[in-house]
N, C-alpha and C positions, 0 to 999 in steps of 0.2 A: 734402588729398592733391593732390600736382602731376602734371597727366597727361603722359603720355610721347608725344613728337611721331608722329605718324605715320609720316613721314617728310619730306624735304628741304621747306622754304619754298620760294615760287615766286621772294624775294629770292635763296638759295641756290642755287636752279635757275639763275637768271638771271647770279649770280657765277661759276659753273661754267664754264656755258656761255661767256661771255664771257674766261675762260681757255685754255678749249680753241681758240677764235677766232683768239686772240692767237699759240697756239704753233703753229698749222696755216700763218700769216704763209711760212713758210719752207719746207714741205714737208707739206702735206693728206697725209689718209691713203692710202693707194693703195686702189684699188679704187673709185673716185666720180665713174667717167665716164657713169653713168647707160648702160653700154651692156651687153649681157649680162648682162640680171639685176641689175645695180650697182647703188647710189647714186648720188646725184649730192651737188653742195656743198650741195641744200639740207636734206641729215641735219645742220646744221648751220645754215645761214641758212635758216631758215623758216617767216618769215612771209608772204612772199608767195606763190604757187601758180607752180607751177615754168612756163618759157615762155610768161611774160606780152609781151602787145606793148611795154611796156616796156625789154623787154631783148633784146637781138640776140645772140647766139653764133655765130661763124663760122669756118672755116675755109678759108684762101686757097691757093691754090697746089701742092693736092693733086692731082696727076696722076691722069686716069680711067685712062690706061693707063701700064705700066710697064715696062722691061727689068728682068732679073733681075740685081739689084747693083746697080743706079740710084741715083744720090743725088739727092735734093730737097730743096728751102728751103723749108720748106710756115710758114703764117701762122695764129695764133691769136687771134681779135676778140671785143673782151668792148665790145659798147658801150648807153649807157644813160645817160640826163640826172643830174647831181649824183654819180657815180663820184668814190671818196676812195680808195679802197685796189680793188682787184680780182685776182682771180687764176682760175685754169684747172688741169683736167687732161686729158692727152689719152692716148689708147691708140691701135695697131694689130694688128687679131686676123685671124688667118684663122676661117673657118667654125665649126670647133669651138672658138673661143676660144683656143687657141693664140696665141702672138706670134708676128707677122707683121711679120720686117724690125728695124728698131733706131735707134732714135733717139740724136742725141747735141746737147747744147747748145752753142750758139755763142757763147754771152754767159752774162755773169753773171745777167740778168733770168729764166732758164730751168738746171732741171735733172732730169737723170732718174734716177727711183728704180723698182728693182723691185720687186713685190710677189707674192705668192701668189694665186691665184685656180682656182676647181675644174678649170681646163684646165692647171695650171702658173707659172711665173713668167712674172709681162709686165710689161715696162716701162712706167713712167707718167710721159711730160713732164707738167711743170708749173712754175709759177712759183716762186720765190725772196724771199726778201724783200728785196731790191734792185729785185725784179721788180711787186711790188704797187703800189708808186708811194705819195704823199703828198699830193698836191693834186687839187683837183676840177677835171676833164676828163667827154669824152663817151664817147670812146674809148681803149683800152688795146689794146695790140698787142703779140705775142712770137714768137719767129721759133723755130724746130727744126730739126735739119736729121733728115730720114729714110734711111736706104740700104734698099732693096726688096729683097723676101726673094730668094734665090738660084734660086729653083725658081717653077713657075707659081702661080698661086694667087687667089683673091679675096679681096680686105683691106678689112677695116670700121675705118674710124676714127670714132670715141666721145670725144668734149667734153664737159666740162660747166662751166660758167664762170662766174661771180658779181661783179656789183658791190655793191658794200658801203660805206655810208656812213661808214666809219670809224671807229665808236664802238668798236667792240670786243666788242657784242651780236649779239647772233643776229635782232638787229629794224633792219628798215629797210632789208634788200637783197636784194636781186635774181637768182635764177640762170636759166641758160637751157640749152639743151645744143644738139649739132649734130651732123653725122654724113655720111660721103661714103663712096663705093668708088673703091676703086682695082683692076685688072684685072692682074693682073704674066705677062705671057706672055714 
């Protein structure tokens, strides 16, 4: 009598997963900026323990204060030794979660998609697969432009950013996350 599997092999798990790696390349799920309750990219890369000293996630250029309709060049840093592919997402929420303001890409390395989340729809920059890159580097960098919400407000931006060895598994990379206020009076 042949027994009937449990369920998936840890080979099958491993095939899967390294599927879903592959078609995330271009556009991660929304919602994995590890800020409000989220995920972050390591529901997906995760072997290592989320913000190890390994890995740096930052964000550059993020005004502590803002006018109301402001635009900014703000910067997103994913860095970490032996990086082959890497990518990010990023959010801006007011207090309740809410989207705070509007992001738009400037290049093809960056794009924003929005998604559902229990406050509503928020945009999520993130990388492209033009944007993940091919060769091993220390640093990865990706630029967005922001416009500040029209009205006053405190804005939380939410990162979470992963380098990844390339393989196309869920083993052997790295995520970290990051997170700033913005003040828009």
């Amino acid at each position: 009598m042949a027994l009937a599997a449990a369920g998936p092999s840890a080979t099958q798990h491993a095939a899967a997963s390294a599927s879903a790696l592959a078609s995330h390349a271009d556009a991660p799920p929304p919602g994995h900026t590890g800020g409000f309750g989220e995920p972050t990219c390591q529901i997906c890369h995760a072997e290592y323990p989320l913000d190890t000293d390994a890995i740096r996630v930052a964000l550059m250029g993020v005004p502590r204060v803002a006018e109301p309709g402001s635009v900014h060049r703000v910067a997103v840093l994913v860095r970490a030794d032996g990086t082959v592919a890497a990518g990010f997402q990023l959010s801006t929420r007011r207090p309740d979660g809410r989207q705070a303001g509007r992001f738009r890409a400037v290049d093809d390395q960056v794009r924003v998609t929005p998604g559902d989340t229990p406050a509503g729809e928020v945009q999520f920059a993130h990388q492209t697969a033009a944007g993940i890159g091919e060769q091993e580097r220390i640093e990865s960098l990706w630029t967005v432009e922001w416009t500040a919400p029209d009205d006053p407000v405190d804005v939380t931006w939410s990162v979470s950013g992963n380098s990844a060895n390339g393989d196309n598994s869920p083993f052997g990379d790295l995520v970290g996350t990051g997170s700033a206020g913005t003040r828009v009076r």
